[in-house]
N, C-alpha and C positions, 0 to 999 in steps of 0.2 A: 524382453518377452515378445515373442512372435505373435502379430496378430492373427493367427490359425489357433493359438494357444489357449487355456481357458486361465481368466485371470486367478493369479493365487485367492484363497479365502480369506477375507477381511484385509486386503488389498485395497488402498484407496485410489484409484484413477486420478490420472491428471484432469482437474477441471479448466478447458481451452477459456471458458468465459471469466478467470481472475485475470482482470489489467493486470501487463506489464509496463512498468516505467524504464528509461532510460536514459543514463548521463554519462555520460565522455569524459573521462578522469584525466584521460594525458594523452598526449600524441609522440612517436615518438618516430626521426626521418631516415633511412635508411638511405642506399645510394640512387637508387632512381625515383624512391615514393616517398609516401608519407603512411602512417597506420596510427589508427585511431581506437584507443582502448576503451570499451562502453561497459559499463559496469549497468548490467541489467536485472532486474528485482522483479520478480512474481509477490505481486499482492502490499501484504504490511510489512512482510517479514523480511530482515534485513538478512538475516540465517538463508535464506531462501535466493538467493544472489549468486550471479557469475559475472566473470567476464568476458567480451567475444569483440574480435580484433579485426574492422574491417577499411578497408580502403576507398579512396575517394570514388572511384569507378566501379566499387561494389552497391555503394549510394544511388550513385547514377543508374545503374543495371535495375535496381530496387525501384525507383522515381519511373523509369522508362514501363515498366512493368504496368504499375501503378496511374499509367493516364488513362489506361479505362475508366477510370473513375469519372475523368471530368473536372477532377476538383484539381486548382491550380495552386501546386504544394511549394514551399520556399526553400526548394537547394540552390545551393549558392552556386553560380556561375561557374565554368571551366577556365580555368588560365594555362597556357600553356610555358610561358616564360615569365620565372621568374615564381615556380609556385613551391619552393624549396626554402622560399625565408620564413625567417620567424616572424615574421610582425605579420606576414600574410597568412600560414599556418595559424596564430591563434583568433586572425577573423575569418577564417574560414572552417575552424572549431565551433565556433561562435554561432555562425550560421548553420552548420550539420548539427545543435544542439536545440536548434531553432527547428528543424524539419523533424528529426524523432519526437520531438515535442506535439506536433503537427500531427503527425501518423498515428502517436500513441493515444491523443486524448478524441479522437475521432471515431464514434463509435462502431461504427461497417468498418474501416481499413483495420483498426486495431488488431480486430478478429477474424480477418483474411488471411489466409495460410501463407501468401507471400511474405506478410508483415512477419507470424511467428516463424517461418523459416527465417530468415534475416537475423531476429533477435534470441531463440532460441534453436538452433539450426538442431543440439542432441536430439530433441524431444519430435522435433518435426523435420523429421530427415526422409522418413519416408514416403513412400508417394501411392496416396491413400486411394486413388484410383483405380491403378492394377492389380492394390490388394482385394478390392470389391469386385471386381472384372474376373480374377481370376473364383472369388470364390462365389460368385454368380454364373459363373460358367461352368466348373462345375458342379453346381446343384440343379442346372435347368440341361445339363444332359442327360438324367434322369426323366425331365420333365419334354416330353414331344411336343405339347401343345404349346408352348410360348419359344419364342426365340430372340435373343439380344441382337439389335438394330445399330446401336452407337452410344458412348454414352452422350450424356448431355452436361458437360462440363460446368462446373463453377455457377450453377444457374442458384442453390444453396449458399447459407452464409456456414453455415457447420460443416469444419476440416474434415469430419468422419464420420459422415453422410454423403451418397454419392449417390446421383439419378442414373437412369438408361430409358432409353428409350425400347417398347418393346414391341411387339405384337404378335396376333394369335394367328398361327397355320392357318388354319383354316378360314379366318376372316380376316384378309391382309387390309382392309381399308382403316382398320379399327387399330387405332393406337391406345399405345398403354403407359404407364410409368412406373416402375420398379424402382423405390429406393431402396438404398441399404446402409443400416447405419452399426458399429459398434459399441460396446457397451461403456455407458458413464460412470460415473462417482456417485451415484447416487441409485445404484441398482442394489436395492437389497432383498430381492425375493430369490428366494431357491430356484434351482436350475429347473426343476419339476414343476412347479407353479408358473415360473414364469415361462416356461413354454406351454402350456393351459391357456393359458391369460391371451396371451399370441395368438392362438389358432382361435379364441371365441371370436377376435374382432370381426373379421367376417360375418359374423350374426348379429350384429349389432345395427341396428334400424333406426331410422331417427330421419325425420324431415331436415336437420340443421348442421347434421355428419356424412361429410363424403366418406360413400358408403366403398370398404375394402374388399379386392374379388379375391384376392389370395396372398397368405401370411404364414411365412414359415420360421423356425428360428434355431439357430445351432447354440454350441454353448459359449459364442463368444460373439453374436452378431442375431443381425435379423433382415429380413427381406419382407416386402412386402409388395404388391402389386395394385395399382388404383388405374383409371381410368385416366386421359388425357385429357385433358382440357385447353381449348384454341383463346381459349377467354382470359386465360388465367386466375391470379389470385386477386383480390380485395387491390393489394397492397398496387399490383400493375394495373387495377385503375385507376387507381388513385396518381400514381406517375406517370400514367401511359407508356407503358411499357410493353415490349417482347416478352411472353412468356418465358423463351429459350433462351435469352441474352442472359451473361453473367450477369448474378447478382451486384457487382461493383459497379457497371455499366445500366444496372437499372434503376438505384435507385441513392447512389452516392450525389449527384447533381443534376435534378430533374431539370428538362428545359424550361418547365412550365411550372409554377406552382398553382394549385387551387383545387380547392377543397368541392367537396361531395354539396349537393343539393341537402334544403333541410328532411325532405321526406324520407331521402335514400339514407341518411343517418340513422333518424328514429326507425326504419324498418330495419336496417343492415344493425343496430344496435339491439334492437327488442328479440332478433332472431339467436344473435350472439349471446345473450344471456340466457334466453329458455334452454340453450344449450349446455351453456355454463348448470344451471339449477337442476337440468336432469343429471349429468353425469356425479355431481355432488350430493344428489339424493341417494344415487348407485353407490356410495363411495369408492369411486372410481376417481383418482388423482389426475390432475391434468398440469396444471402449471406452465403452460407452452403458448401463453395466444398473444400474437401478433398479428398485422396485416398480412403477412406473407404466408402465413397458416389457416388462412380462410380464404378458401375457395368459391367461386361465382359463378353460381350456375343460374341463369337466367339475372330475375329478381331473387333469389334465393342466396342465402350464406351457407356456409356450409363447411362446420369445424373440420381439419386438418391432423396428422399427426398424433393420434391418439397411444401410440405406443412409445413415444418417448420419456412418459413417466415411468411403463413400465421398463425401458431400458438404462433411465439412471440419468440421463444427458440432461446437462444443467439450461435454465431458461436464458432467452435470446437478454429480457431485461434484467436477470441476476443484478449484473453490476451496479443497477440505480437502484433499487429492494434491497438488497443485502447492506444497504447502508441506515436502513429506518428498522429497529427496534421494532414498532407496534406489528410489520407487516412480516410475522413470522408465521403464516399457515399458509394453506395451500388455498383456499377462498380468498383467502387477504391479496397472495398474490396474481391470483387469474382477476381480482376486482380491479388491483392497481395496474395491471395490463390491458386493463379494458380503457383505462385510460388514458395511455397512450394511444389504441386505438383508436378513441373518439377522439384525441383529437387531433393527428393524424385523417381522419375522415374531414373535420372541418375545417382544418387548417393547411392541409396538402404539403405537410412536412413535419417531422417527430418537434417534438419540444426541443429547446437548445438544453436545457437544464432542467433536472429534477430536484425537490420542488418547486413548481412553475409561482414566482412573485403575483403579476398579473398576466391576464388573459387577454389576446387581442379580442376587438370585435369580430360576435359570432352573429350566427343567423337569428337565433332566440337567445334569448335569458336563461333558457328551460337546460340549452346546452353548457353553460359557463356555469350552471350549480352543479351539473354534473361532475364537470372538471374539478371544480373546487373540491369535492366531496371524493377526489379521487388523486390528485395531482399537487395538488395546496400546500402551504408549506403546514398549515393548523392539521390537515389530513395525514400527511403522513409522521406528524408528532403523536396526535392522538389515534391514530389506526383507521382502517380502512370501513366503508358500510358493507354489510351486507349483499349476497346478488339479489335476493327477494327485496331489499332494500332499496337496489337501483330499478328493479323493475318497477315498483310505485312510485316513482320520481316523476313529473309532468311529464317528462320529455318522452315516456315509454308506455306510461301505461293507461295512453290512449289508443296505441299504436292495436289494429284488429290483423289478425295473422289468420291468412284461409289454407288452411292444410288437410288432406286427408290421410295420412299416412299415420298409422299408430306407433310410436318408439317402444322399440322394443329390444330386448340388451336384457340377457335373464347370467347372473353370476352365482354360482353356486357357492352356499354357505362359507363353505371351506376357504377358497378363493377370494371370500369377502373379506375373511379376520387375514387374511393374510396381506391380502392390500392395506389395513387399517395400519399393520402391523410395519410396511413398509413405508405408508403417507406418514408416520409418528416418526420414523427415523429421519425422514427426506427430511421437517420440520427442526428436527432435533439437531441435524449438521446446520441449516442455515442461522437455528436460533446460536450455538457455537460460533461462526463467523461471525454475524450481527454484532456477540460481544465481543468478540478482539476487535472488530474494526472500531468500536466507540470508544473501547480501552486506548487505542494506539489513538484514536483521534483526541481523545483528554489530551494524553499526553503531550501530542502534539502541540495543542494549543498553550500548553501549559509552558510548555518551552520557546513559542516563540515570543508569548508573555514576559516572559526572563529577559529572550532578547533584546526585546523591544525598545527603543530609544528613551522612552520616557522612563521606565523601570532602570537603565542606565543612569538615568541621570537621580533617580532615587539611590541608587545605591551608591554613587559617586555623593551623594549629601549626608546619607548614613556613614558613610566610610570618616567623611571630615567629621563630622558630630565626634564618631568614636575616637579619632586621634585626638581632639580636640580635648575629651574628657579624660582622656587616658594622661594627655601632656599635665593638668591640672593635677591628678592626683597624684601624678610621681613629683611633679615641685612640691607639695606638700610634703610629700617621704622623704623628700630632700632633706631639708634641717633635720630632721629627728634621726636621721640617721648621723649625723654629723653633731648630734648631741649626746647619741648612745657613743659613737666614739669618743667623744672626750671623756664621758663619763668612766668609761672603761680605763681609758690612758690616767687618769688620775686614782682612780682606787687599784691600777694594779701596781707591780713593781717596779721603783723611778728608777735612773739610773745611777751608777754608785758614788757616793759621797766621794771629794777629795780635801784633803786636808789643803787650808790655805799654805800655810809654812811650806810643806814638803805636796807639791802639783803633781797629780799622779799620767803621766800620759797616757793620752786616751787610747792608742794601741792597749797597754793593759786594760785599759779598763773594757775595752771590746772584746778582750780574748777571756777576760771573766764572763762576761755575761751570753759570749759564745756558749763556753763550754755549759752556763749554765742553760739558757733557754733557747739557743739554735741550734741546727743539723747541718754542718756544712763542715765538709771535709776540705785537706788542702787550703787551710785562711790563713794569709799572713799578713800581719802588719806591721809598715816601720812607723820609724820614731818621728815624728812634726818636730816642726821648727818653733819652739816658746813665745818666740819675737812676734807671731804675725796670730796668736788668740786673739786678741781686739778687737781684730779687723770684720770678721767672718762668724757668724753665727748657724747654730745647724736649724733644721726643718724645726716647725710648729710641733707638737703630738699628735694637736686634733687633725692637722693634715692627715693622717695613718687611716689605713682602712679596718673595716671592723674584722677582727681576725688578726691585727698584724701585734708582731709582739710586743710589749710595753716599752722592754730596753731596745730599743736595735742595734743590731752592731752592723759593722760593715758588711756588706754583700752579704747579709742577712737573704736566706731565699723564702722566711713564711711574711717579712716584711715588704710593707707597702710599695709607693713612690718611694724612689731611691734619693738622698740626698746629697748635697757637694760629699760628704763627708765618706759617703759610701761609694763614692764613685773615685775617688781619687784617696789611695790610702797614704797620704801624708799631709793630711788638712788639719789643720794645728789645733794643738788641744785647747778643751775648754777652758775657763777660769774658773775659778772651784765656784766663785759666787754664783757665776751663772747656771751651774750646775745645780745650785741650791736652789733657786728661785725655776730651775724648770721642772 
């Protein structure tokens, strides 16, 4: 689908912010290289997988890329001689399984368009720039008063959001910012409503929202134009940062860590929420706040980005929320983003992990309840507080805020159920993800539970037990079965009498009791030698299996173990007496 194009209806977009994982199945070497097969997975789903084939100097071009960052990544060395063996090939598999490892669990590289080029190249092949360039170019040649300056590259962490720099004819000193973004997975307002929604931003007033000069939107995109700011965001003080420096380069390895004054929290905190509580009075969805989304004008905060609810675009924290059950609304998650942000503001760096165990030392106590109540592993088991909630917390609602600006943001009836009607859906897809991920996380555990050494060795003691009881009760079936055989072999039919005087040889006597109770074609028998009866006796009865016939004769085929007598047809006949007494 072209992005010019307007997405099909009930189309779900790709969402950039589901982790991808990936593992390197095989490598296989050709004549001057090596390629390495990565089996890459979006999200839970193993349905949801491919494969992509790349080379050792594809890594490196990737790694090279990738030191704006700062962060000091673990690809393995370059060998020149000698890098065609096997034993070196699979530790240098070892180690490239060690660096995707690296990329993918990092939260900014993860979601860098270099990274999803690399590991999904279908999906991000294109080059999201000239698509925004071209169709902000032409829309502002229509427009004489602004004109496009440059853009401003990669200063964003969203692949499909793009800045420019701009300014007005007639006022060249005054810079501007124009971004533009495409539509998400989670856009469900009509094309009519949501370009409505679009053009009120502009009228929207509020001491604590940078305020937007012009907002337009087509059916498959949006533009909007704000003011420039030399200050930047929240988040570039907090690292000391360039406004205009890539995002990777600002804020992947700060040089310095350290966190905000206690006052600048409680006020940069108390501002952030009144702004939270008005827009959610509006019901107007937000779900977007981070550092980088609050702008610093003086002492002043001042919310950011207010149309990428109504564009769909999934939140920067998705990935750690979408894992907690209780934090399935749109309050729940601008509450649990807030706590990133504070503490971010006190700590001068995100949390390593959600939910945070313990907290280092903070300035106050008044800050670490906050955290607790928002970041804790008990918080996000049992759900999130309230924003009215955090604002009577010690830590805020002392805080006095001198403003003279009345908020003001008037939404017409219509527009309102229609937002309600889209915040229930945006809810309703994250509460769907929340349960597969806890279904596949059961499982998951359930199965390494199985694995586990010690359930090993349980079932390695179950398994003996069962042979153990199983060996007991067939020696017990033992005899009885070798009692029903005799029992059988004596009440059925013995074999036939011969007179002592006149000894009947036992070839006849097997060819009677052939024809009478065997099926075998082609039997013959000769004649034994009288002399050597004495010597040789034939098999037990009870030896016989159950099933076998009572008389046998030779090469009998429904008869048991075979005896000398059946095996060799000239094994000397019985003596009558013995015949008698078997």
């Amino acid at each position: 689908m072209a992005f010019m194009e307007k997405p099909p209806a009930g189309k779900v977009l790709l969402d950039d912010t589901v982790p991808l994982t990936a593992a390197i199945e095989a490598s296989q070497s050709l004549q001057s290289h090596t390629e390495y097969i990565i089996r890459v997975q979006r999200g839970i789903s193993v349905e949801n997988s491919w494969q992509v084939v790349r080379r050792y100097s594809d890594f490196d071009l990737l790694n090279n890329s990738l030191q704006i960052s700062g962060l000091s990544l673990p690809l393995p060395p370059k060998k020149l001689i000698g890098n065609m063996d096997r034993e070196f090939i699979a530790e240098r598999q070892k180690g490239l399984q060690n660096y995707l490892n690296a990329i993918t669990t990092n939260h900014i590289l993860s979601n860098c368009e270099l990274v999803k080029k690399f590991l999904d190249p279908n999906n991000y092949a294109a080059n999201y720039t000239e698509i925004a360039l071209q169709q902000v170019s032409m829309f502002f040649r229509s427009e004489p008063r602004w004109e496009v300056v440059e853009p401003l590259k990669d200063i964003g962490w969203r692949i499909r959001k793009k800045y420019f720099l701009m300014k007005i004819k007639n006022q060249p000193k005054e810079w501007l910012v124009l971004s533009w973004a495409d539509l998400g997975p989670d856009k469900y307002l009509s094309d009519k409503d949501f370009q409505c929604l679009i053009k009120l931003l502009p009228s929207c007033l509020h001491p604590y929202i940078y305020r937007v000069t012009f907002a337009t939107a087509s059916e498959s995109s949006v533009s909007l134009i704000r003011m420039f700011n030399e200050k930047g965001t929240l988040k570039d003080l907090i690292y000391k940062a360039k406004p205009k420096d890539p995002f990777l380069k600002k804020y992947c390895s700060p040089k310095k860590i350290q966190g905000l004054e206690l006052q600048q929290i409680k006020t940069y905190g108390r501002q952030i929420l009144e702004v939270l509580k008005f827009l959610h009075d509006k019901g107007f969805p937000y779900g977007h706040l981070h550092a980088s989304n609050v702008m610093l004008d003086g002492d002043t905060c001042r919310l950011l980005d207010l149309e990428n609810s109504l564009l769909g675009l999934p939140s920067f924290y998705r990935s750690y929320f979408s894992q907690f059950r209780k934090i399935n609304t749109l309050e729940s998650v601008d509450v649990h983003c807030f706590g990133h942000l504070l503490y971010e503001m006190t700590y001068g760096r995100p949390p390593d992990s959600v939910p945070v165990d313990s907290f280092p030392p903070a300035p106050s106590m008044a800050v670490v309840a906050v955290l607790e109540s928002t970041l804790s592993c008990e918080a996000c088991k049992n759900g999130m507080p309230t924003v009215s909630r955090l604002l009577q917390m010690p830590l805020f609602s002392d805080v006095l805020l001198t403003t003279s600006e009345k908020p003001q943001f008037k939404i017409p009836t219509k527009l309102k159920e229609a937002l309600r009607i889209a915040k229930e859906c945006i809810e309703k897809r994250l509460v769907e993800e929340q349960k597969q991920i806890h279904q596949h996380r059961r499982l998951t555990r359930a199965q390494s539970h199985h694995g586990s050494e010690e359930e090993r060795k349980k079932r390695k003691i179950l398994a003996r037990k069962k042979s153990k009881r199983s060996a007991i009760e067939d020696s017990e079936e033992h005899p009885t079965k070798y009692s029903n055989s005799n029992n059988s072999a004596g009440s059925g039919a013995s074999s036939p009498l011969t007179s002592p005087s006149s000894p009947t040889p036992p070839s006849t006597a097997a060819a009677g009791v052939l024809g009478q109770r065997c099926v075998r074609e082609g039997n013959a028998a000769s004649t034994s030698t009288p002399s050597s009866a004495s010597t040789t006796s034939s098999p037990p009865a009870a030896r016989q299996p159950r099933g076998a016939c009572t008389a046998p004769a030779p090469g009998c085929e429904r008869c048991g173990p075979r005896g000398p007598a059946q095996l060799h047809p000239e094994f000397p006949q019985r003596h009558s007496e013995e015949s008698r007494n078997l």
